[in-house]
DRENLUMNU-700405 format. One record per atom (N, C-alpha, C): z, x, y; atom name. Coordinates in nm, 2 decimals. Each point is the difference from the previous one (the first is absolute). Layout:
BEGIN
node pz Z px X py Y logu CA
...
This chain:
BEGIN
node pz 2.10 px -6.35 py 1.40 logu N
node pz -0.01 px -0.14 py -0.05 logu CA
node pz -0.11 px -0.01 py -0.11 logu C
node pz 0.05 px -0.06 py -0.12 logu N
node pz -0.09 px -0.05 py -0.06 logu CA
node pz -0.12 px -0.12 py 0.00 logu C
node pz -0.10 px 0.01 py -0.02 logu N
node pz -0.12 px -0.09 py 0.04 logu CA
node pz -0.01 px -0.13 py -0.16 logu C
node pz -0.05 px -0.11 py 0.04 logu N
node pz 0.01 px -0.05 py -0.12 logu CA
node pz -0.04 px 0.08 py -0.14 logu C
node pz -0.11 px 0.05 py 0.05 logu N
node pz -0.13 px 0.02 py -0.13 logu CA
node pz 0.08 px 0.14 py -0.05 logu C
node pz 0.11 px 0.06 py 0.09 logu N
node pz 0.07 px 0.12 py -0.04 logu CA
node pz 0.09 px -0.06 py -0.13 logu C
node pz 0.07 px -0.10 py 0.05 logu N
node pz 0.16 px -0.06 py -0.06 logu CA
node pz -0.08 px -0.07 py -0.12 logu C
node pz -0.12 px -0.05 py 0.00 logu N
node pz -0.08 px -0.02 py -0.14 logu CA
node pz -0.04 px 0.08 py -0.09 logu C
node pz -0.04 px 0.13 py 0.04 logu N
node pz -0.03 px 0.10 py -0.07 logu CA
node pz 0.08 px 0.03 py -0.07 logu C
node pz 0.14 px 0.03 py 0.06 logu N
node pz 0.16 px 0.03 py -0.04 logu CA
node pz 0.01 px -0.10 py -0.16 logu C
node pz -0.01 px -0.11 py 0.10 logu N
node pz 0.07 px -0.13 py -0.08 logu CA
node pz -0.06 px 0.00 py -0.14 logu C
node pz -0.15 px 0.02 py 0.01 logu N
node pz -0.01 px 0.02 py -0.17 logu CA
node pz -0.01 px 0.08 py -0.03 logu C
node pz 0.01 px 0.14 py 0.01 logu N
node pz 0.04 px 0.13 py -0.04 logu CA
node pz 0.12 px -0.02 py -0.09 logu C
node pz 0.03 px -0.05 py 0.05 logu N
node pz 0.17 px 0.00 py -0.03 logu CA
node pz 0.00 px -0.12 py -0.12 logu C
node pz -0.08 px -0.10 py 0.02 logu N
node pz -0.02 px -0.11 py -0.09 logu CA
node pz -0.05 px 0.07 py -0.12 logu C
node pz -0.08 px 0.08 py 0.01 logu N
node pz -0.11 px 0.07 py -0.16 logu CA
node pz 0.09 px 0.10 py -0.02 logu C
node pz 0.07 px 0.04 py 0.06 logu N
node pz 0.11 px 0.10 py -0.10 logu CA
node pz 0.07 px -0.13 py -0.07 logu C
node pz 0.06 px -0.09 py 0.06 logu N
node pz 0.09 px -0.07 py -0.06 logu CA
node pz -0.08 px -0.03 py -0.15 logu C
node pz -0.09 px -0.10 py 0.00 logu N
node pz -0.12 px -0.08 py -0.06 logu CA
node pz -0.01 px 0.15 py -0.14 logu C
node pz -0.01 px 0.11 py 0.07 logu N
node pz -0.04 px 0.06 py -0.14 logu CA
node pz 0.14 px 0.04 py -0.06 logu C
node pz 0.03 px 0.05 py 0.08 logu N
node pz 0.17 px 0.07 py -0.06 logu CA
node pz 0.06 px -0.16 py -0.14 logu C
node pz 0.00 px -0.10 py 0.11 logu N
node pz 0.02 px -0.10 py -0.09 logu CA
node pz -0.09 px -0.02 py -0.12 logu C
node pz -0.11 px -0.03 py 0.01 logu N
node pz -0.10 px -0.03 py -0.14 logu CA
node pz -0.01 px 0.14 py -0.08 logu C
node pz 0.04 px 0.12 py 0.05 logu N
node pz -0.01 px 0.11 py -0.07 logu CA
node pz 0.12 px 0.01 py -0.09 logu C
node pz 0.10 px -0.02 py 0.04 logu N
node pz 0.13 px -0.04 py -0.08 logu CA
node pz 0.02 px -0.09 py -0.07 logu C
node pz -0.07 px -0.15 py 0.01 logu N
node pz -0.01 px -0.07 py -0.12 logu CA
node pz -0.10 px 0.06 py -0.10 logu C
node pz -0.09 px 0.06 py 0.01 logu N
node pz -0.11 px 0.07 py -0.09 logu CA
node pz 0.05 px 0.06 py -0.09 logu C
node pz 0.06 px 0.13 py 0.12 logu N
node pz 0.08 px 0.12 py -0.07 logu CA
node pz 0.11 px 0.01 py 0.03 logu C
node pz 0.08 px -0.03 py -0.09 logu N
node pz 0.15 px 0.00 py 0.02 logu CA
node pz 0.08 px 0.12 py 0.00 logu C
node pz -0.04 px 0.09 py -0.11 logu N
node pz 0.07 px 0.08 py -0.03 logu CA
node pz -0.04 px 0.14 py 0.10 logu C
node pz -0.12 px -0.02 py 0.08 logu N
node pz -0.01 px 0.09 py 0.15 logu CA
node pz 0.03 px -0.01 py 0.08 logu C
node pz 0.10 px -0.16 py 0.02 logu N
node pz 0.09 px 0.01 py 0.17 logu CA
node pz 0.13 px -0.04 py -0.04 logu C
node pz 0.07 px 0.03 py -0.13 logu N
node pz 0.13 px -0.09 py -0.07 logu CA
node pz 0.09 px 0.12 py 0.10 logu C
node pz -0.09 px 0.15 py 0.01 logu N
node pz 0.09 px 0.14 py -0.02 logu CA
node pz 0.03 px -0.05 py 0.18 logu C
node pz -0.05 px -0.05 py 0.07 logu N
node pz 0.08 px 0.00 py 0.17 logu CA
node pz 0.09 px -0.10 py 0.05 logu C
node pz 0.04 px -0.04 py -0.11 logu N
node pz 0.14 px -0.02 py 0.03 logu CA
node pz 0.10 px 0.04 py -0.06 logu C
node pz 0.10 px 0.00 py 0.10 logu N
node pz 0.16 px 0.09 py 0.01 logu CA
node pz 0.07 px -0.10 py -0.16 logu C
node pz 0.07 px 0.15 py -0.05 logu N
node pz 0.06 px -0.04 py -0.15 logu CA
node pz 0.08 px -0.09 py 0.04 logu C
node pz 0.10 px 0.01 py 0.08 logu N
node pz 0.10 px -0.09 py 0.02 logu CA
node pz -0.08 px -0.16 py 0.00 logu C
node pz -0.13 px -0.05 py 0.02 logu N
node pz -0.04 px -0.15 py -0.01 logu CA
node pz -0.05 px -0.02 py -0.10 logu C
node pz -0.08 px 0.14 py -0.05 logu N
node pz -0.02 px -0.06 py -0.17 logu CA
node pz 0.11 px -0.05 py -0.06 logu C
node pz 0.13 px 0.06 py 0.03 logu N
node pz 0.09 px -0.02 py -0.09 logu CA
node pz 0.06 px -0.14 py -0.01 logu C
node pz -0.03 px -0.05 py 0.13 logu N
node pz 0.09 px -0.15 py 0.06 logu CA
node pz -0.11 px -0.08 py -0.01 logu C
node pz -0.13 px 0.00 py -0.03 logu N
node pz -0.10 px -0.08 py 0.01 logu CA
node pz -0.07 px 0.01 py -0.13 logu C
node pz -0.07 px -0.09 py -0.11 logu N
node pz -0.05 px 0.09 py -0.09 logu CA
node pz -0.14 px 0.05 py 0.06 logu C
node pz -0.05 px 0.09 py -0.05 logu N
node pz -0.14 px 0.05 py 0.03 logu CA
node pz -0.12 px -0.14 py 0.00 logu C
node pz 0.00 px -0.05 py -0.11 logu N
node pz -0.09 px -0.08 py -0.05 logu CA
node pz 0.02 px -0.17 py 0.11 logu C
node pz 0.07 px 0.03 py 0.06 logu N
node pz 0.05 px -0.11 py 0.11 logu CA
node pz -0.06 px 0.08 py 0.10 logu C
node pz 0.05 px 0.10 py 0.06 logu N
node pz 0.00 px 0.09 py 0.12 logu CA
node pz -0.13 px 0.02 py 0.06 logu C
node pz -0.07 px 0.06 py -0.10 logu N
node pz -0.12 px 0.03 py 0.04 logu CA
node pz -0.10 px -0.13 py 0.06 logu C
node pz -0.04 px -0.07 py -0.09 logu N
node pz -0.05 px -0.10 py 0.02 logu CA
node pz 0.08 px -0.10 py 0.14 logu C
node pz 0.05 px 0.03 py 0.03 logu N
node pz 0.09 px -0.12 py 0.08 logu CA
node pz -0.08 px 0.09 py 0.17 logu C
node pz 0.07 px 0.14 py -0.02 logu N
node pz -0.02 px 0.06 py 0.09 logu CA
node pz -0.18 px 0.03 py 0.03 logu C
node pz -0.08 px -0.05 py -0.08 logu N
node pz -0.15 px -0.02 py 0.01 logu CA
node pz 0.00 px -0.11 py 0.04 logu C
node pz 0.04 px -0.07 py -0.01 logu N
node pz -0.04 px -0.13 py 0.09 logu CA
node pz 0.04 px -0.04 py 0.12 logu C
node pz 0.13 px 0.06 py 0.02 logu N
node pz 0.04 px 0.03 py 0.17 logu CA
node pz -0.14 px 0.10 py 0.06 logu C
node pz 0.00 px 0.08 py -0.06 logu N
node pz -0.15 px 0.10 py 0.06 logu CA
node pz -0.10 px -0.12 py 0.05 logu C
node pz -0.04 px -0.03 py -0.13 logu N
node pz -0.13 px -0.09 py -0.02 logu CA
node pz 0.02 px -0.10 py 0.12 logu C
node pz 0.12 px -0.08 py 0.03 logu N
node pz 0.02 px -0.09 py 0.11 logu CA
node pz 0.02 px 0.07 py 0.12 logu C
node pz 0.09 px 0.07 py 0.01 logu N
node pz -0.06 px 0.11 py 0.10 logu CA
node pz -0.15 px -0.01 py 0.04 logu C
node pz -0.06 px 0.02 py -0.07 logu N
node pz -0.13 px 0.05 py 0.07 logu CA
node pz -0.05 px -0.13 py 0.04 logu C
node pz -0.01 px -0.08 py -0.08 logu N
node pz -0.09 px -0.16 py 0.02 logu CA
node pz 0.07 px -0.03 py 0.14 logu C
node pz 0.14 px 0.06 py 0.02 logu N
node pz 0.01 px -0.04 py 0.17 logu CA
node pz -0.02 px 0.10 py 0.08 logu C
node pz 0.01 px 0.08 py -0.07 logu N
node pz -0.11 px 0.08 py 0.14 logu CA
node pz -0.11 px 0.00 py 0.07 logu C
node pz -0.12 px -0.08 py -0.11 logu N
node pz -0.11 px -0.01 py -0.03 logu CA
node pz 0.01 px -0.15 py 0.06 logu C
node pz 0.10 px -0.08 py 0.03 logu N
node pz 0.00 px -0.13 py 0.04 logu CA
node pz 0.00 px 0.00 py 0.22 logu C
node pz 0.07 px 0.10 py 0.00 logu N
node pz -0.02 px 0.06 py 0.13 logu CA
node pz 0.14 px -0.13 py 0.05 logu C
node pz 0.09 px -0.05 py -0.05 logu N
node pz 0.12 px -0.06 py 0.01 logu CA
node pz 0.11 px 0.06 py 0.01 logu C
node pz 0.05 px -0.02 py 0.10 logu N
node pz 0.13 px 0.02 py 0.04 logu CA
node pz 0.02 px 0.17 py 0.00 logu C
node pz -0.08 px 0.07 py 0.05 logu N
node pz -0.05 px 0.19 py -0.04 logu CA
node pz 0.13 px 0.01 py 0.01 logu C
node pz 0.07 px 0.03 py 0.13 logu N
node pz 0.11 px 0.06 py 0.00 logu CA
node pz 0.09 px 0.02 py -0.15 logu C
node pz 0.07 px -0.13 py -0.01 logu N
node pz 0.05 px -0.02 py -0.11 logu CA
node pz -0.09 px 0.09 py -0.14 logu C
node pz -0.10 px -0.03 py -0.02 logu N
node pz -0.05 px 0.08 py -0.10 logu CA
node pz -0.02 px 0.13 py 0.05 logu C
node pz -0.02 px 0.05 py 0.10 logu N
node pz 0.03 px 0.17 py 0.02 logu CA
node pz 0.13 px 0.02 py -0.03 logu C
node pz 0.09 px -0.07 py 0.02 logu N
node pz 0.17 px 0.05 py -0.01 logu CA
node pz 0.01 px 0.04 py -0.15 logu C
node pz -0.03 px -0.11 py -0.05 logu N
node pz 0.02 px -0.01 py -0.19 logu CA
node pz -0.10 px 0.11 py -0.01 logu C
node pz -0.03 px 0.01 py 0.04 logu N
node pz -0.19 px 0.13 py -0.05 logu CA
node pz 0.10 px 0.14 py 0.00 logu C
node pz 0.03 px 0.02 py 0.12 logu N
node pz 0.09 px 0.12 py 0.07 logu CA
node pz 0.11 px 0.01 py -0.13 logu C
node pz 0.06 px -0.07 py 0.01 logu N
node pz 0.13 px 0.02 py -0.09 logu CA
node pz -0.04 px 0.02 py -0.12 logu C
node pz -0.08 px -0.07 py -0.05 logu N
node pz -0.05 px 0.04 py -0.17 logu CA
node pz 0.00 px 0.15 py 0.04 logu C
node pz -0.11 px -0.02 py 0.06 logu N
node pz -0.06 px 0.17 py -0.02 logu CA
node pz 0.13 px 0.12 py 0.05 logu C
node pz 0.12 px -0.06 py 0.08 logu N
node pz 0.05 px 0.11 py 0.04 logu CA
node pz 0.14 px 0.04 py -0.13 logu C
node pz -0.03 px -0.11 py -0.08 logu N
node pz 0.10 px -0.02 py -0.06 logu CA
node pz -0.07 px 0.09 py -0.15 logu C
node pz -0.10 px -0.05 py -0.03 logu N
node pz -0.10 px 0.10 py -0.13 logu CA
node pz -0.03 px 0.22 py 0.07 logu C
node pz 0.03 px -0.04 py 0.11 logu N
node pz 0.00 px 0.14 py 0.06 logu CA
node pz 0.13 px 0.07 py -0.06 logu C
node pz 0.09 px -0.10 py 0.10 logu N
node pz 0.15 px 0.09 py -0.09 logu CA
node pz 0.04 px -0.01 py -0.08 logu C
node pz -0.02 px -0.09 py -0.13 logu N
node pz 0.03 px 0.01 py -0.12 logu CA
node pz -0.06 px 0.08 py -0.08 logu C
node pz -0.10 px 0.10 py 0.05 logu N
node pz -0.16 px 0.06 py -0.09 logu CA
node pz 0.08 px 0.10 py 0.08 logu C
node pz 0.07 px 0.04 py 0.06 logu N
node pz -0.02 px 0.13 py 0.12 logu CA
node pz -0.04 px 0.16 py -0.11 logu C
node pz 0.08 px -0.01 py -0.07 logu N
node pz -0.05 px 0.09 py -0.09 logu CA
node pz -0.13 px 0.09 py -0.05 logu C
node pz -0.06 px -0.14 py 0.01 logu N
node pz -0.14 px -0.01 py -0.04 logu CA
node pz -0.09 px -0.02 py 0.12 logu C
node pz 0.06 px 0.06 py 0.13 logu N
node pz -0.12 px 0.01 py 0.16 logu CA
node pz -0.14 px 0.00 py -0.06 logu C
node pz -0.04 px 0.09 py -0.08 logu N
node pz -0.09 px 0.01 py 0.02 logu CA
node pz -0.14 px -0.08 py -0.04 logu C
node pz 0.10 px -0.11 py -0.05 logu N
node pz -0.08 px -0.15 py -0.08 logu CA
node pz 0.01 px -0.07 py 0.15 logu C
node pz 0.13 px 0.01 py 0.04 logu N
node pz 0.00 px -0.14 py 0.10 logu CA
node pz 0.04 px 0.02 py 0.11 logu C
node pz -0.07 px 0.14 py 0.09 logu N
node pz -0.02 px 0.04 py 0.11 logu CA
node pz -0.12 px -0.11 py 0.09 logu C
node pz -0.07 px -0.05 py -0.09 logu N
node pz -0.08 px -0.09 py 0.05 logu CA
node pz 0.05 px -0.12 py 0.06 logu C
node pz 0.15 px -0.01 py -0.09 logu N
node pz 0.08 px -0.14 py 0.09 logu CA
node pz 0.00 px -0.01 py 0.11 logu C
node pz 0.06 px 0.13 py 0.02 logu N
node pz 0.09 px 0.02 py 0.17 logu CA
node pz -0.12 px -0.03 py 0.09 logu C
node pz -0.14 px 0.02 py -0.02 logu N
node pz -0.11 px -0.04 py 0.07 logu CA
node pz -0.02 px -0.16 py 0.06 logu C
node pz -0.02 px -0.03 py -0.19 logu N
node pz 0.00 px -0.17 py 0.00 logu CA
node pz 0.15 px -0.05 py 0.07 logu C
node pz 0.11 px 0.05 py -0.01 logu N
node pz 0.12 px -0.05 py 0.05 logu CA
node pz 0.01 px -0.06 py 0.13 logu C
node pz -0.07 px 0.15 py 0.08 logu N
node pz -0.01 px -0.03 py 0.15 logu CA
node pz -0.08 px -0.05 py 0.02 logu C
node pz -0.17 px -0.04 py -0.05 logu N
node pz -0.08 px -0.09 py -0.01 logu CA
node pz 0.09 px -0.13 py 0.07 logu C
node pz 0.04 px -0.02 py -0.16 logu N
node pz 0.09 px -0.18 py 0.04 logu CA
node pz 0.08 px -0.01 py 0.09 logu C
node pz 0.08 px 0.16 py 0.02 logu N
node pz 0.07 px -0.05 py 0.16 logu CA
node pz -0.11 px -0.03 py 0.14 logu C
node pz -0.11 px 0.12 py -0.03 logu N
node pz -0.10 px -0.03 py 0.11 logu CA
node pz -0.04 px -0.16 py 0.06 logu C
node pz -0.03 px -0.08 py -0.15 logu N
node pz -0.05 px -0.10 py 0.00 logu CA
node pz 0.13 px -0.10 py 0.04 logu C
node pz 0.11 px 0.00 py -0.01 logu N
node pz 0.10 px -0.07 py 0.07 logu CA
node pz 0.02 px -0.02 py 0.15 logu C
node pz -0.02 px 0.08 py -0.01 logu N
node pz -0.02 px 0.07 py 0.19 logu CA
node pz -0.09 px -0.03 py 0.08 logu C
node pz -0.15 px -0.05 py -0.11 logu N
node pz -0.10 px -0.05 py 0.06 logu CA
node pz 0.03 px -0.17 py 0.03 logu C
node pz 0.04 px -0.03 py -0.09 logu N
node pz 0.04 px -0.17 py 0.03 logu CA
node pz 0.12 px -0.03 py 0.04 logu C
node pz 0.01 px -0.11 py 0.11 logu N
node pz 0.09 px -0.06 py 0.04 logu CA
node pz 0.09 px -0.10 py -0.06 logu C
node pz -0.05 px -0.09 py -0.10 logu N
node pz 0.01 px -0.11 py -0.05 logu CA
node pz 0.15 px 0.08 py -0.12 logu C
node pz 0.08 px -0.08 py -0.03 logu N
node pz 0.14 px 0.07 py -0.08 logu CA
node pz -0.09 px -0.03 py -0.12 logu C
């Protein structure tokens, strides 16, 4: 069982990856354009894509950091990250770190009851 002060720790772990991954990507664009799968550059333009998908991060985090409705935000947390896992697979050795944070957010689902 998780203890509050555990499922907090989690909670913003998980929030400061989001928070930087996001403001690191509005910064520098052309150092996180390369992790996503060609097939959405192609359907999305880049100059939309990126930025869109920094602000889902960025909100991400502000709710994780909000300590609202966790579950829900571990679910979305989980899927981002399981989803940047297997679109990168290629490239494990960048985003072996996911599969960590991945189960992180399932952890943190598991800890709260609330949907």
């Amino acid at each position: 069982m998780i203890h509050n002060s555990q499922a907090l720790l989690i909670r913003w772990g998980l929030a400061f990856v989001f928070l930087y991954a996001g403001l690191a990507s509005l910064l520098r664009p052309l150092d996180w354009i390369g992790y996503f799968p060609p097939f959405l550059l192609a359907l999305i333009p880049q100059g939309f894509l990126l930025p869109a998908f920094a602000v889902i991060e960025i909100v991400l985090a502000v709710w994780l950091f909000s300590g609202r409705r966790v579950k829900a935000a571990g679910w979305v947390a989980f899927c981002l990250l399981l989803g940047i896992t297997i679109f990168n697979f290629g490239i494990f050795d960048v985003v072996f770190r996911d599969v960590g944070l991945a189960l992180g957010a399932l952890a943190l689902t598991a800890a709260h009851r609330e949907a």
